[in-house]
C-alpha positions in Angstrom: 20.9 1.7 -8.0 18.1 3.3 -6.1 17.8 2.6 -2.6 15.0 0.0 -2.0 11.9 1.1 0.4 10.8 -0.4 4.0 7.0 0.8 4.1 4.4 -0.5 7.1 1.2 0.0 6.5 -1.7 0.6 8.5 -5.0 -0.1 8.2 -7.2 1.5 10.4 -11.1 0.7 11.2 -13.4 3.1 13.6 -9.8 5.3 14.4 -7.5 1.9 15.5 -5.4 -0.1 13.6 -6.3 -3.7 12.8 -5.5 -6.9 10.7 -6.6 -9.6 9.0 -6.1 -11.9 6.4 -7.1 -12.4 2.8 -9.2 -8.9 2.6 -11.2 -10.0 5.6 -14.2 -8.0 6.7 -14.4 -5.7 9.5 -18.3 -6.0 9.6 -17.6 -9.9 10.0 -15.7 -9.9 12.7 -12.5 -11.4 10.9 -10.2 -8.3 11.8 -8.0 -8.4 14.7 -7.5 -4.6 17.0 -3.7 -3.8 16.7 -3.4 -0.1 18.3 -3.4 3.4 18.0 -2.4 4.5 14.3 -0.3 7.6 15.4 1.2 5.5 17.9 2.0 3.2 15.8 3.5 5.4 13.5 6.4 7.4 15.9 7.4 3.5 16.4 7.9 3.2 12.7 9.6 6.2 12.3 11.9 6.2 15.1 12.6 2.3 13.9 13.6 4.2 10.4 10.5 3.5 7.7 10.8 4.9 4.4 7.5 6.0 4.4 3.9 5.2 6.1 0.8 3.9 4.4 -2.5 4.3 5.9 -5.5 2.7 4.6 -8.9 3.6 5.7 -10.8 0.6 5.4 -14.2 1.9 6.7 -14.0 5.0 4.3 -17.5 6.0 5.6 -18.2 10.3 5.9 -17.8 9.5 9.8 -14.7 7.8 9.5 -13.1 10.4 7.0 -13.1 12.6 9.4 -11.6 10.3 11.8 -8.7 9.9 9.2 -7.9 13.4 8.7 -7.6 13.8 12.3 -4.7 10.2 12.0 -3.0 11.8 9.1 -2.8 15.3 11.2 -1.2 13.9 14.1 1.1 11.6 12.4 2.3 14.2 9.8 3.0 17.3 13.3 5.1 14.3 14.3 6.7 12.2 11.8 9.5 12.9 9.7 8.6 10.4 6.9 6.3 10.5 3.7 3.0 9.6 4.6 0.6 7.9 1.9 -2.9 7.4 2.0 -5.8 5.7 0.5 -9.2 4.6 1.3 -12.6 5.9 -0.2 -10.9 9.0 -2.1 -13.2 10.0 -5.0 -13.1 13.0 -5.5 -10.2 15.3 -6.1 -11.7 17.3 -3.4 -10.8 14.0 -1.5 -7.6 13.7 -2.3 -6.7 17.7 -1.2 -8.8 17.2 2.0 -6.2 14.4 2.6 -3.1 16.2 1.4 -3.6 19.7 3.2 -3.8 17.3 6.5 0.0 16.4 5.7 -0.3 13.3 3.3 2.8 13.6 0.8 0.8 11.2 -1.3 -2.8 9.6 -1.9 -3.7 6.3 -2.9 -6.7 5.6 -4.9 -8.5 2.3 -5.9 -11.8 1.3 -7.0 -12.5 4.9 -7.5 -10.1 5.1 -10.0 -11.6 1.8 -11.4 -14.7 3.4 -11.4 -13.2 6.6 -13.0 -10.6 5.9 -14.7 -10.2 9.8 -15.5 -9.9 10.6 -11.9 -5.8 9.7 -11.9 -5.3 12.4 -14.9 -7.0 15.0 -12.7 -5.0 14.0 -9.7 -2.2 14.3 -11.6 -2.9 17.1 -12.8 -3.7 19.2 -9.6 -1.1 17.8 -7.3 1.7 16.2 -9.7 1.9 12.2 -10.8 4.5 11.8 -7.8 1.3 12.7 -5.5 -0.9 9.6 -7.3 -0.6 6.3 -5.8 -3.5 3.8 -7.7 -3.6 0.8 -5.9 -4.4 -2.8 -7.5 -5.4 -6.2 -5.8 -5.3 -9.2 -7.7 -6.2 -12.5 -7.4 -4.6 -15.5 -9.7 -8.0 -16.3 -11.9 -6.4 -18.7 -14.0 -3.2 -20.3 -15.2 -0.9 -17.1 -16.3 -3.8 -15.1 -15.6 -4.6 -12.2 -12.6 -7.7 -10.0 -12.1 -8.1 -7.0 -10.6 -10.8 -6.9 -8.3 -12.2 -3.7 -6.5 -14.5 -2.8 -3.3 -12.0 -4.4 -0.9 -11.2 -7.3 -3.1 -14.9 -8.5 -3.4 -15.6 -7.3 -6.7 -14.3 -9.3 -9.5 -13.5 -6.5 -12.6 -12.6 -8.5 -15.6 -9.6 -6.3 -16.0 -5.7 -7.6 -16.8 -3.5 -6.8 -13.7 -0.9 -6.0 -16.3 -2.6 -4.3 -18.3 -4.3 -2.2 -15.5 -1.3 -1.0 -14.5 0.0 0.0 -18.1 -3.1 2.2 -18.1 -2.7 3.8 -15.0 0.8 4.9 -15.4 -0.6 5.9 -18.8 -2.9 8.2 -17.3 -0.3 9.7 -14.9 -0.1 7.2 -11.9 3.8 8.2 -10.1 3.5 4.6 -8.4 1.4 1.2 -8.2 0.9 -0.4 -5.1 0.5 -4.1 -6.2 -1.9 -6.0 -3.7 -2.0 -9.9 -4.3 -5.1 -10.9 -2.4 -4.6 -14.4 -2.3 -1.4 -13.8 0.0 -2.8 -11.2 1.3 -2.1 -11.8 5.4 -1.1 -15.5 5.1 3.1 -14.7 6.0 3.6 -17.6 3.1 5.4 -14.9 0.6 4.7 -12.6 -1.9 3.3 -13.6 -5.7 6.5 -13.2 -7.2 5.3 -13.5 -10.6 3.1 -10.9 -11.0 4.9 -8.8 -9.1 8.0 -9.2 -11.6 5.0 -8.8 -14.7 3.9 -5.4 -13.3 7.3 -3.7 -12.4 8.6 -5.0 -16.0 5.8 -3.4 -17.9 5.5 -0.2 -15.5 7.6 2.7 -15.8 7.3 4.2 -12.2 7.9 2.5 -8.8 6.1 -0.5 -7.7 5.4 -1.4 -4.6 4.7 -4.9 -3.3 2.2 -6.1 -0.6 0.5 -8.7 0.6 2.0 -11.9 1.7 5.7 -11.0 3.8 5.6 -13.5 6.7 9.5 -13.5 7.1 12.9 -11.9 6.2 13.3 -13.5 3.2 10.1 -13.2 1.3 10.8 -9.0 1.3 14.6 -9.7 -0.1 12.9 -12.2 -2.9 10.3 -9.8 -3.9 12.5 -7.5 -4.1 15.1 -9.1 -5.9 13.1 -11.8 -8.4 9.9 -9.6 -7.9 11.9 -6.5 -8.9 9.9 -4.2 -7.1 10.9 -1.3 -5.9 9.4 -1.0 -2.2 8.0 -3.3 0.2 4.7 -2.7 2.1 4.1 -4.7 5.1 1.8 -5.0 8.3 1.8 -8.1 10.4 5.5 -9.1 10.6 5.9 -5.0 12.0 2.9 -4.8 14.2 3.2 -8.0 16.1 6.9 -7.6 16.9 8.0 -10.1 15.1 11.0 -8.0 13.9 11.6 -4.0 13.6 12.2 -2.1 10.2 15.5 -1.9 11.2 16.0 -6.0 11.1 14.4 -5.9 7.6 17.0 -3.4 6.3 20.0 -4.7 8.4 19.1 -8.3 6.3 18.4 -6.5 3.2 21.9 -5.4 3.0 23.4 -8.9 3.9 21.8 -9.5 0.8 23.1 -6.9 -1.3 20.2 -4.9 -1.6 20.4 -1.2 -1.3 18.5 0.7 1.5 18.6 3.6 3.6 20.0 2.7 6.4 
């Protein structure tokens, strides 16, 4: 069995690092200053991540270039894959993000918007470069929507079957958002989680919800997913990514230790 993944993520606003809950809004004040991005990521690598997500979640021209400057300095000094995603809409974009030493780049309403934008991704850099990103929301009994623009746009579309289409189109790996557990610490959505990496071919990766040890072994285990992606439990020291793998294989669970 393939070992499982251990992924923080960061989302940065203005250059820093911050957090919130539930998709909340930077231009609202509902986000919460955690530190320096690069920073933050030599403490995740020394602590032995998988990988490193970033998120830009400004993704104005201004801050792009604030971003390419993050991903520079973290790439000259980490020794992990680094992933990100954030206003990439262009595959101009996604090299501008690459050449500053991403390994992959995660795309979102763009590719919403633009469904053809993953086949030329794929395309230019290889499917194992493409990372399209979903956030869903529980609509209805047995039902989940992907919404875009941050989570504030409602798109009609099945998760599921948003997924299916993306790998279709040459997605190498879903990042599966749930937005209503998005921040809370009360657990993943374990059963959409388990819907998506059933139906998918490639690597999914689960976020939004992990408030404790156990919720990232049950996600991984009766979510199936093949990573986990998480922020809060990480950046407020409430344990290392070395306690989450130690734990993960009490449980059984394969990971690189």
């Amino acid at each position: 069995m393939m070992a499982k993944r251990v992924i923080p993520c960061l989302d940065v606003h203005a250059g820093q690092v911050t957090r919130g809950k539930q998709f909340g809004r930077a231009e609202a004040g509902e986000l919460r200053n955690v530190g320096d991005p690069v920073a933050l990521a030599l403490r995740y690598n020394e602590q032995g991540a998988d990988e490193m997500v970033f998120f830009d979640i400004t993704a104005t021209a201004h801050a792009r270039a604030t971003m390419v400057d993050v991903i520079e300095r973290a790439a000259d000094q980490c020794f992990m894959p680094l992933t990100v995603g954030g206003g990439l809409r262009t595959v101009q974009d996604m090299f501008t993000m690459l050449r500053a030493g991403a390994d992959k780049v995660s795309i979102n309403s763009s590719a919403l918007a633009t469904p053809d934008l993953i086949r030329q991704g794929a395309e230019k850099f290889g499917s194992q470069c493409i990372v399209v990103s979903i956030d869903c929301k529980k609509t209805g009994p047995d039902q989940w929507e992907v919404f875009s623009h941050g989570g504030r746009k409602p798109t009609g579309l099945d998760a599921v079957a948003w997924a299916r289409r993306a790998v279709s189109l040459g997605a190498g790996e879903i990042v599966l958002n749930s937005i209503d557990a998005d921040g809370t610490k009360a657990g993943f959505d374990l059963v959409i989680t388990r819907r998506v990496s059933e139906a998918v071919g490639v690597p999914v990766v689960a976020s939004g919800g992990a408030g404790k040890l156990e919720h990232l072994a049950e996600v991984l285990l009766d979510g199936r997913a093949d990573a986990v992606l998480a922020a809060s439990i990480f950046h407020f020291g409430e344990c290392t990514v070395g306690d989450v793998k130690r734990f993960l294989a009490t449980k059984g669970i394969p990971v690189r230790l």
